[in-house]
Backbone as ProteinMPNN parsed JSONL, in Angstrom:
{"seq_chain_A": "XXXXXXXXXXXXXXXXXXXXXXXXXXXXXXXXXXXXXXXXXXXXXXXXXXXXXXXXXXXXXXXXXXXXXXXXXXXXXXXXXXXXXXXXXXXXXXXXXXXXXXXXXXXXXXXXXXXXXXXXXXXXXXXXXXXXXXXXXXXXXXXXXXXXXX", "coords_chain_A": {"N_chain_A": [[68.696, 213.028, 92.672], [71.451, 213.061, 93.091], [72.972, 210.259, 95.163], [72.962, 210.233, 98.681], [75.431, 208.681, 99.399], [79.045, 207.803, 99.005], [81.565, 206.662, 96.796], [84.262, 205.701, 96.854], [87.086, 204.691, 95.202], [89.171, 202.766, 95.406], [92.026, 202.358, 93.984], [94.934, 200.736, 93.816], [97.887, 200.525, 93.251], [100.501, 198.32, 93.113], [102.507, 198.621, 91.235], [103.59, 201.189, 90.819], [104.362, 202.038, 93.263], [107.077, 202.301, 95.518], [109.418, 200.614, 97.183], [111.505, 201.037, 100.186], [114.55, 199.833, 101.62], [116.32, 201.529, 104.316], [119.049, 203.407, 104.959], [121.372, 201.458, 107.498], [119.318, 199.191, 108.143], [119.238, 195.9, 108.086], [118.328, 193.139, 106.28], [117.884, 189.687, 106.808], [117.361, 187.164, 104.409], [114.491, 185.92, 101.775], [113.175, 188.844, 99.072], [110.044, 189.108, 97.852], [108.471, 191.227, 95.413], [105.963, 193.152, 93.91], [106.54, 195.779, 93.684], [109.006, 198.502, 92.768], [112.12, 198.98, 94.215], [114.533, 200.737, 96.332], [117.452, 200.667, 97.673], [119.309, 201.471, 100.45], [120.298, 200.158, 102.624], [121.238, 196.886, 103.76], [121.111, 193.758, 102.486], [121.0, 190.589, 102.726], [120.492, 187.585, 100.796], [117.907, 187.398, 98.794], [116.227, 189.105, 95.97], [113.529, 189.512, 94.283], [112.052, 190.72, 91.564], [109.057, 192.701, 89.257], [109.888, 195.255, 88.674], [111.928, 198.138, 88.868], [115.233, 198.497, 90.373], [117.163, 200.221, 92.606], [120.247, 199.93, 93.994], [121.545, 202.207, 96.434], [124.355, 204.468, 97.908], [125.491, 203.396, 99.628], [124.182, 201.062, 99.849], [123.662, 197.611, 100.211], [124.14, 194.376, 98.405], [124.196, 190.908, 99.154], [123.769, 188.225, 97.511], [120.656, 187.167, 95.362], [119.73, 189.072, 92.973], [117.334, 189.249, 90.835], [115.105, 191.345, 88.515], [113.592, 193.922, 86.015], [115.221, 196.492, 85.194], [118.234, 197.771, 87.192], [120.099, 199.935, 89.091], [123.061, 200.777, 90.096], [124.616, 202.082, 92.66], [125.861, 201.436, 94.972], [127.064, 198.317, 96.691], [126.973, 194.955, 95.132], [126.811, 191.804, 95.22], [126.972, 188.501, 93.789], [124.377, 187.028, 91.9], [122.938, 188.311, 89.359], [120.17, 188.79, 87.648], [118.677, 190.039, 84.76], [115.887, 191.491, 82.605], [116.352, 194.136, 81.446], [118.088, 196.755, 81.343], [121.312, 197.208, 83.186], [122.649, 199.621, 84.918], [125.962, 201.043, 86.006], [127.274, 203.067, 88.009], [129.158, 205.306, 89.012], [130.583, 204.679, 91.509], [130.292, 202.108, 92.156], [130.281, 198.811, 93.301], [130.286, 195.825, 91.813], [130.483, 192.305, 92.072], [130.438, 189.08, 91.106], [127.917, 187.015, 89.315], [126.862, 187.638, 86.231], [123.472, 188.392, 84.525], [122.382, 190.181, 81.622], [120.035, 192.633, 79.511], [121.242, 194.927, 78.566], [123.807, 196.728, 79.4], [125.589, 199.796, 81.369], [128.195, 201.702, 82.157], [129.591, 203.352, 83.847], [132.69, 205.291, 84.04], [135.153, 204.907, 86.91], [133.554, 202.823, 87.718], [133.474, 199.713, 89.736], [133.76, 196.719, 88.138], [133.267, 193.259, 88.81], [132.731, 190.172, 87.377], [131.565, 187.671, 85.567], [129.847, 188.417, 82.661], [126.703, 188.031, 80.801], [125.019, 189.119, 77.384], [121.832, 188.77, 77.21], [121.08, 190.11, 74.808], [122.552, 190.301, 72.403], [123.346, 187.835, 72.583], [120.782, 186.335, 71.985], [120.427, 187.97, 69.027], [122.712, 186.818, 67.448], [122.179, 184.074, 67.874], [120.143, 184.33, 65.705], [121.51, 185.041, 63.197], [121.187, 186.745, 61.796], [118.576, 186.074, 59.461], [118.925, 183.36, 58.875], [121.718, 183.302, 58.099], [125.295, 182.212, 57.797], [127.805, 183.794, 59.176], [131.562, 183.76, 58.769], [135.383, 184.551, 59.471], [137.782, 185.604, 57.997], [141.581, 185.179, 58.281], [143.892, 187.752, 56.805], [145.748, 185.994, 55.305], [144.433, 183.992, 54.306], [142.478, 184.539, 52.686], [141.525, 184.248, 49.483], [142.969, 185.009, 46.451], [141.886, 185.94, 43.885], [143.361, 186.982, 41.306], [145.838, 185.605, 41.773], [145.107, 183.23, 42.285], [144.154, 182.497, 39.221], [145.012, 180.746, 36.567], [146.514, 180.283, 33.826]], "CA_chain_A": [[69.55, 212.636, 91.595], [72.91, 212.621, 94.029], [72.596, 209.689, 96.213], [74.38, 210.589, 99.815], [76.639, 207.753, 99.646], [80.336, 208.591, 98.346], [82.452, 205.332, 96.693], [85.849, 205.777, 96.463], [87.446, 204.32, 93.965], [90.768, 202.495, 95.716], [92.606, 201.393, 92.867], [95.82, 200.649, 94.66], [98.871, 199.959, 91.904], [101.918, 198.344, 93.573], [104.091, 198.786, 91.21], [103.902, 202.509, 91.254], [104.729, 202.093, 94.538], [108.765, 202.574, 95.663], [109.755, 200.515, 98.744], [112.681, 201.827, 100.189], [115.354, 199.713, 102.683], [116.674, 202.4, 104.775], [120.335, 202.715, 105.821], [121.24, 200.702, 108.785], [118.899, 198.519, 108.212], [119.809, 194.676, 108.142], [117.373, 192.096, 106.353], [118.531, 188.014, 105.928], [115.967, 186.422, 103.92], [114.494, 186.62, 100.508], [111.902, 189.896, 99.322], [109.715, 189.426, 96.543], [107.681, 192.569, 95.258], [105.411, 193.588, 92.641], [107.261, 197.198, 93.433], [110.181, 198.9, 92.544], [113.293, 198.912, 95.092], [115.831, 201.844, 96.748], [118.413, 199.92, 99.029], [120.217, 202.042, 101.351], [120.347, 199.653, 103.874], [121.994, 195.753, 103.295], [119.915, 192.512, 101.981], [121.474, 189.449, 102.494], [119.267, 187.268, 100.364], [117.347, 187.142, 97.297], [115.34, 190.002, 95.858], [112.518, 189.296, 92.62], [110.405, 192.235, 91.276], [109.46, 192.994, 87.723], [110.326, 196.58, 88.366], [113.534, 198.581, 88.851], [116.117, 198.162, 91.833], [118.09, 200.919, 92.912], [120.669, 200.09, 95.246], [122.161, 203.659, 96.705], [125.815, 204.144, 97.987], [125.61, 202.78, 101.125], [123.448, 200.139, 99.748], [124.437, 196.084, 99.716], [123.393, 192.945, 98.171], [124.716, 189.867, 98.77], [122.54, 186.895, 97.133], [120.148, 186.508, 93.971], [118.973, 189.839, 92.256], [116.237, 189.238, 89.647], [114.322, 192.096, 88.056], [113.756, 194.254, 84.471], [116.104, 197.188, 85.663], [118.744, 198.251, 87.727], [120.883, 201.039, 88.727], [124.102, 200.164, 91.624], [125.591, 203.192, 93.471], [126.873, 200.799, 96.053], [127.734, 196.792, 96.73], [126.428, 194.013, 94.522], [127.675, 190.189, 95.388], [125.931, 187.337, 93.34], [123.78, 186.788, 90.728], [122.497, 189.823, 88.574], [119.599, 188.411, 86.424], [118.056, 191.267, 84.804], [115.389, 191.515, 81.832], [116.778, 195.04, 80.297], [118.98, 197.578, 81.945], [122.029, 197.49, 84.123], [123.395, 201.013, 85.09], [126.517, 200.845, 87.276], [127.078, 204.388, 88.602], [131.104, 205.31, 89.539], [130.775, 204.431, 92.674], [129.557, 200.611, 92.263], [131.295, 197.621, 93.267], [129.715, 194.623, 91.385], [131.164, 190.876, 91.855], [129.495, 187.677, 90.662], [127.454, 186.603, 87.489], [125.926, 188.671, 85.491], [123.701, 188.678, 83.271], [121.574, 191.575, 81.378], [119.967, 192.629, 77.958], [121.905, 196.139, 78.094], [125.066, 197.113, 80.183], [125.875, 201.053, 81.047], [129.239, 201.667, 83.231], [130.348, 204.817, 84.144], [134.027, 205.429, 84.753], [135.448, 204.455, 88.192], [133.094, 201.601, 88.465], [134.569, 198.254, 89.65], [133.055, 195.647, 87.589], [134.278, 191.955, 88.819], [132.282, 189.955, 86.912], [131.433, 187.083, 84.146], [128.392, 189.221, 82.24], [126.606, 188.234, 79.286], [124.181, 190.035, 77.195], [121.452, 188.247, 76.655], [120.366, 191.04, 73.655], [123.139, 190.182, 71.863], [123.271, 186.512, 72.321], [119.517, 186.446, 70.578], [120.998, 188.283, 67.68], [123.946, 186.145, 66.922], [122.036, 183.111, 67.448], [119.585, 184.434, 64.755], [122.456, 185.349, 62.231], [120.573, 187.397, 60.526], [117.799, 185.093, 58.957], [120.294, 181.988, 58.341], [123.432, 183.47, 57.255], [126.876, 182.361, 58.639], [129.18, 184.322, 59.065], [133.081, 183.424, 58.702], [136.147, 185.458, 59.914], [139.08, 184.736, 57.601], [142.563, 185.851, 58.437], [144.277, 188.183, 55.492], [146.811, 185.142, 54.814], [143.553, 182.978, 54.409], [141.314, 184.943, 52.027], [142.012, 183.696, 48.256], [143.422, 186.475, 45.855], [141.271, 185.705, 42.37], [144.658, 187.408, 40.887], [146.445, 184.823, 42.311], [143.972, 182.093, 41.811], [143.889, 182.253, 38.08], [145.94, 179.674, 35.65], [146.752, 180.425, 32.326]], "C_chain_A": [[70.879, 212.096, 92.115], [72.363, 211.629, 95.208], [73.203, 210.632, 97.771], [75.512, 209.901, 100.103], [77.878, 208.286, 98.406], [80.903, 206.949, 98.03], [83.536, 205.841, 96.359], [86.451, 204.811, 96.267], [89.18, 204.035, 95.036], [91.831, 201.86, 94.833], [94.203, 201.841, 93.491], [96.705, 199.722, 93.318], [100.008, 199.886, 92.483], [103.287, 198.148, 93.182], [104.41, 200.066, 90.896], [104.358, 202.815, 92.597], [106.306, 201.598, 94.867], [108.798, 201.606, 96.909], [111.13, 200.531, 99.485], [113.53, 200.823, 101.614], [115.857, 200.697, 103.256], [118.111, 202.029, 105.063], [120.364, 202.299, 107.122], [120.448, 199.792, 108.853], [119.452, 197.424, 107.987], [118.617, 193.577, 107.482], [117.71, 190.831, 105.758], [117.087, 187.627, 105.574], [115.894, 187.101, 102.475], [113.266, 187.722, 100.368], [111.43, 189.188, 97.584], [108.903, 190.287, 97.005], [106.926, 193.148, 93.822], [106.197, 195.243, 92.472], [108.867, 197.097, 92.725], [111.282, 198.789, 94.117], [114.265, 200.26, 95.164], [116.13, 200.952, 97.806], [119.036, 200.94, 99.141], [120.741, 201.045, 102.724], [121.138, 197.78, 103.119], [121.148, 194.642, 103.554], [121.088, 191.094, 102.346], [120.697, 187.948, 102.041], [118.823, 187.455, 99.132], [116.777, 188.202, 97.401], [114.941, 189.563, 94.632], [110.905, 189.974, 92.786], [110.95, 192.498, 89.842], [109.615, 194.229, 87.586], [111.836, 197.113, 87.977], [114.334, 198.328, 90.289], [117.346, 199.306, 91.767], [118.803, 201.143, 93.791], [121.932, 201.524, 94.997], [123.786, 203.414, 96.936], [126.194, 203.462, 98.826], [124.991, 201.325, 100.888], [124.266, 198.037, 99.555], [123.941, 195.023, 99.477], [124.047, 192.074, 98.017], [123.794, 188.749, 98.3], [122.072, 187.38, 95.636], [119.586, 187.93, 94.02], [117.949, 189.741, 90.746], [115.191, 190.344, 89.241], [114.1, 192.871, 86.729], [115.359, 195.391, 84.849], [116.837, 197.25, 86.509], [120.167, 199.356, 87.806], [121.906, 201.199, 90.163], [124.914, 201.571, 91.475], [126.635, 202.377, 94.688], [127.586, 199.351, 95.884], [126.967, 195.77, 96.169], [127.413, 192.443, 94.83], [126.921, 189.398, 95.23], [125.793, 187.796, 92.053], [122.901, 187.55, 90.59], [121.804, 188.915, 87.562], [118.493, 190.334, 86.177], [117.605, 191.108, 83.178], [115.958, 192.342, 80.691], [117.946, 195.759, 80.916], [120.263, 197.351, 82.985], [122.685, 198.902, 83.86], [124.261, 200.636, 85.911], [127.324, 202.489, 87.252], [128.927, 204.211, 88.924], [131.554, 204.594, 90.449], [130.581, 202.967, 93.213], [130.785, 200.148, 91.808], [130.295, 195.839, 92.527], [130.543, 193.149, 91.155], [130.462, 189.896, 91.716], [129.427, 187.391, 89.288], [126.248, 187.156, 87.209], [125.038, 188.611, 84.268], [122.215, 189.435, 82.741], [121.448, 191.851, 80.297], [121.197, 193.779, 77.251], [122.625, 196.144, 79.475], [125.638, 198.533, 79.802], [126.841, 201.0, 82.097], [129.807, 202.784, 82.914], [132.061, 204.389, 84.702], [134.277, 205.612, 85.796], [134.706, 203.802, 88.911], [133.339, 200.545, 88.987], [133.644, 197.143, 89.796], [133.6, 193.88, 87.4], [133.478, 190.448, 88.579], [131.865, 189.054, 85.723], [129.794, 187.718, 83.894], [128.654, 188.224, 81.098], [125.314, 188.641, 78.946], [123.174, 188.99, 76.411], [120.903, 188.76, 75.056], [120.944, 190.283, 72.545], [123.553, 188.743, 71.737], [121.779, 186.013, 71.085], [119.908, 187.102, 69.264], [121.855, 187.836, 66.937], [123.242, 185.07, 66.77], [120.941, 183.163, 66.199], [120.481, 184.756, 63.601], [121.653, 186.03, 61.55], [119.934, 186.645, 59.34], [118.764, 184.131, 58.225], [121.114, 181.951, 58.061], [124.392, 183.183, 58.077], [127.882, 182.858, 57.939], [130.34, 184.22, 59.7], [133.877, 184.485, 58.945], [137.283, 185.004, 59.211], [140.645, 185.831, 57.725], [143.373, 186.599, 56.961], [144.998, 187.115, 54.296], [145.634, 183.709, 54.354], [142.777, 183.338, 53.642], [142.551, 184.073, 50.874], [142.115, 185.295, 47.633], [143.354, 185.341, 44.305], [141.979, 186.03, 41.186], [145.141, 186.236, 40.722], [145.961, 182.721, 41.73], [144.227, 181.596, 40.232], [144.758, 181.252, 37.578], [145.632, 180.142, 34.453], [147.381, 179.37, 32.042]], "O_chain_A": [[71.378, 211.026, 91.766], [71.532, 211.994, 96.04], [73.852, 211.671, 97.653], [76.42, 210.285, 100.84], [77.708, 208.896, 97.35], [80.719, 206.078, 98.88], [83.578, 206.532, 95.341], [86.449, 203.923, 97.12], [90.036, 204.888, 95.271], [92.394, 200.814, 95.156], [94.581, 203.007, 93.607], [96.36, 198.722, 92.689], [100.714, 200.889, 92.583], [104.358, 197.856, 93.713], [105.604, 200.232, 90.648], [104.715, 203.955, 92.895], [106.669, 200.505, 94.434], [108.005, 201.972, 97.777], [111.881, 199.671, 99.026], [113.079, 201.12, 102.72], [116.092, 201.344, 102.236], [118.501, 200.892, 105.328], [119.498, 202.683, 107.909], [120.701, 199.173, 109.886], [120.561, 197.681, 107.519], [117.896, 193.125, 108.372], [117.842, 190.689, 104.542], [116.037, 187.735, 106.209], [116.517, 188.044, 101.988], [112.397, 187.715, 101.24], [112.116, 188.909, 96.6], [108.518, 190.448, 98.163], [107.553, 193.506, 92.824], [106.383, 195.786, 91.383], [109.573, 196.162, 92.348], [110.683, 198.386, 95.114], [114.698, 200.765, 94.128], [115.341, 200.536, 98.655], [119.427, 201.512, 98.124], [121.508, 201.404, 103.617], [121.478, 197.737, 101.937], [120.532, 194.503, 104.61], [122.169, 191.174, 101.762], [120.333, 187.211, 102.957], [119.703, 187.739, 98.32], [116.584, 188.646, 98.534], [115.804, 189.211, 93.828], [109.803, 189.951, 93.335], [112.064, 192.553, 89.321], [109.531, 194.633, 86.427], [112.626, 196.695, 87.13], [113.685, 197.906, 91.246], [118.295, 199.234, 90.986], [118.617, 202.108, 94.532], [122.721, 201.802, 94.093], [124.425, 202.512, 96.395], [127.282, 202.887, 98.786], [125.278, 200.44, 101.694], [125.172, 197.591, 98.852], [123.198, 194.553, 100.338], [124.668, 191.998, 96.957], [122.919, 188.496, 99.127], [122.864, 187.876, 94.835], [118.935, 188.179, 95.035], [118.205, 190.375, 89.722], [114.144, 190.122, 89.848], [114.696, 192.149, 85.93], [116.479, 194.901, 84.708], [116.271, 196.554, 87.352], [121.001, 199.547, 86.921], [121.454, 201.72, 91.183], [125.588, 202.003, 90.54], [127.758, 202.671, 95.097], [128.519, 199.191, 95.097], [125.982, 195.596, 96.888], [128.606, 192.287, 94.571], [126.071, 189.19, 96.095], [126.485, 188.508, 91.325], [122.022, 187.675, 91.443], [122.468, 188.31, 86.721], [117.988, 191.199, 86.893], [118.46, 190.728, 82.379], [116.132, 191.955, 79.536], [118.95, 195.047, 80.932], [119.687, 197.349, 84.073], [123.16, 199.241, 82.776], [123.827, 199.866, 86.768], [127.93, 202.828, 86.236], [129.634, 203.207, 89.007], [132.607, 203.957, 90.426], [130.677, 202.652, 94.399], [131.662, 200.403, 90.983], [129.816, 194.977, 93.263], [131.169, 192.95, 90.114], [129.547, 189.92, 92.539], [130.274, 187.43, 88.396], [125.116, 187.167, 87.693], [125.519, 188.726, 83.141], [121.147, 189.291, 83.336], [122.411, 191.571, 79.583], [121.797, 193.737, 76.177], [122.133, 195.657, 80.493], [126.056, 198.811, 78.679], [126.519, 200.299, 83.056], [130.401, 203.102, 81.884], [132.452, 203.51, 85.47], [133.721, 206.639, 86.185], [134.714, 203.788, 90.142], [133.687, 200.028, 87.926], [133.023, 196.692, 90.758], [134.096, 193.348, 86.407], [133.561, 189.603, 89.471], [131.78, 189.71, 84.686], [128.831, 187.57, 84.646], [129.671, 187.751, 80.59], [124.431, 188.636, 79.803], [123.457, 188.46, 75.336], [120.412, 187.969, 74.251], [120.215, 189.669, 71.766], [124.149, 188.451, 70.7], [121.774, 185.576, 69.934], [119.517, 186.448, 68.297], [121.957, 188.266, 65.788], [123.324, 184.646, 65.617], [120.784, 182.088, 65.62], [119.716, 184.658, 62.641], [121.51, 185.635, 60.392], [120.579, 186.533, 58.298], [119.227, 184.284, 57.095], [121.67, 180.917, 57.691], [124.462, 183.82, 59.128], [128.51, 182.671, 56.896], [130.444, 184.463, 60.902], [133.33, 185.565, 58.717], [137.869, 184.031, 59.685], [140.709, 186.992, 57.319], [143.403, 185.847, 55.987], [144.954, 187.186, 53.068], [146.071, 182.582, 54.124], [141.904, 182.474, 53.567], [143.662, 183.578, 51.064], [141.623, 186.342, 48.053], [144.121, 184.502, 43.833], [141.571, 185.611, 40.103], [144.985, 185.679, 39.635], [146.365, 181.699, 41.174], [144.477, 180.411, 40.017], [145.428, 180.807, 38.511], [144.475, 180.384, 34.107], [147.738, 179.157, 30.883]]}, "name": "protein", "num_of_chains": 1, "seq": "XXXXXXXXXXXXXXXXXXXXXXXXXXXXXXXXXXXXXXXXXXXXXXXXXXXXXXXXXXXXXXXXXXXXXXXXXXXXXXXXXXXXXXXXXXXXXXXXXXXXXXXXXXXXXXXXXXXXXXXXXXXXXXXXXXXXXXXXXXXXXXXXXXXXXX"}
């Protein structure tokens, strides 16, 4: 009924899979990765993965970051494209252009930076199924009081 042969089943999923720069490490060039990301170590270069990217404290990126998440304990320099999440942790230095659906910043981060959100750009340019909306200064509204003629 049991053959003697065994199949094992390698179902190998790389984006459960973490790949980790180490500190001290040094790599020029760009990475792409179906994984996730921990930098401890310094990229100079591009990184694009549809996971998360977690550079540590020690960690540094100068060049093109593209991915859904991330979460900066250390040095960011460039361009921050990012699907959903930015976290920037106390300890994060972020300079360049930014830009991200959601933005979280802890106090004593240093955020140097033109961001914009793309979340919130899609929601404005939908106005809320066709409506525009006007901003009128107090000295600029009409007063229907005021208005009247007898």
């Amino acid at each position: 009924m049991f053959s003697g042969k065994k199949t094992a089943s390698m179902a190998s999923e790389t984006t459960s899979q973490q790949n980790t720069i180490a500190k001290g490490t040094v790599i020029t060039g760009d990475i792409i990765s179906e994984g996730d990301f921990r930098i401890e170590g310094t990229i100079q270069g591009n990184v694009k993965t549809p996971g998360k990217v977690v550079i540590g404290r020690t960690g540094i990126i100068n060049g093109t970051l593209k991915s859904a998440n991330a979460d900066i304990e250390g040095k960011f320099t460039g361009k921050l494209l990012l699907t959903d999440t930015l976290s920037l942790k106390s300890s994060a230095h972020v300079e360049g252009e930014v830009m991200v659906g959601k933005l979280a910043v802890e106090p004593g981060a240093n955020f140097n930076a033109t961001c914009s959100m793309k979340g919130a750009i899609k929601d404005f340019k939908n106005g809320g199924a066709g409506q525009q909306t006007t901003t009128q200064r107090p000295e600029q509204r009409s007063n229907p009081e005021k208005d009247q003629t007898t």
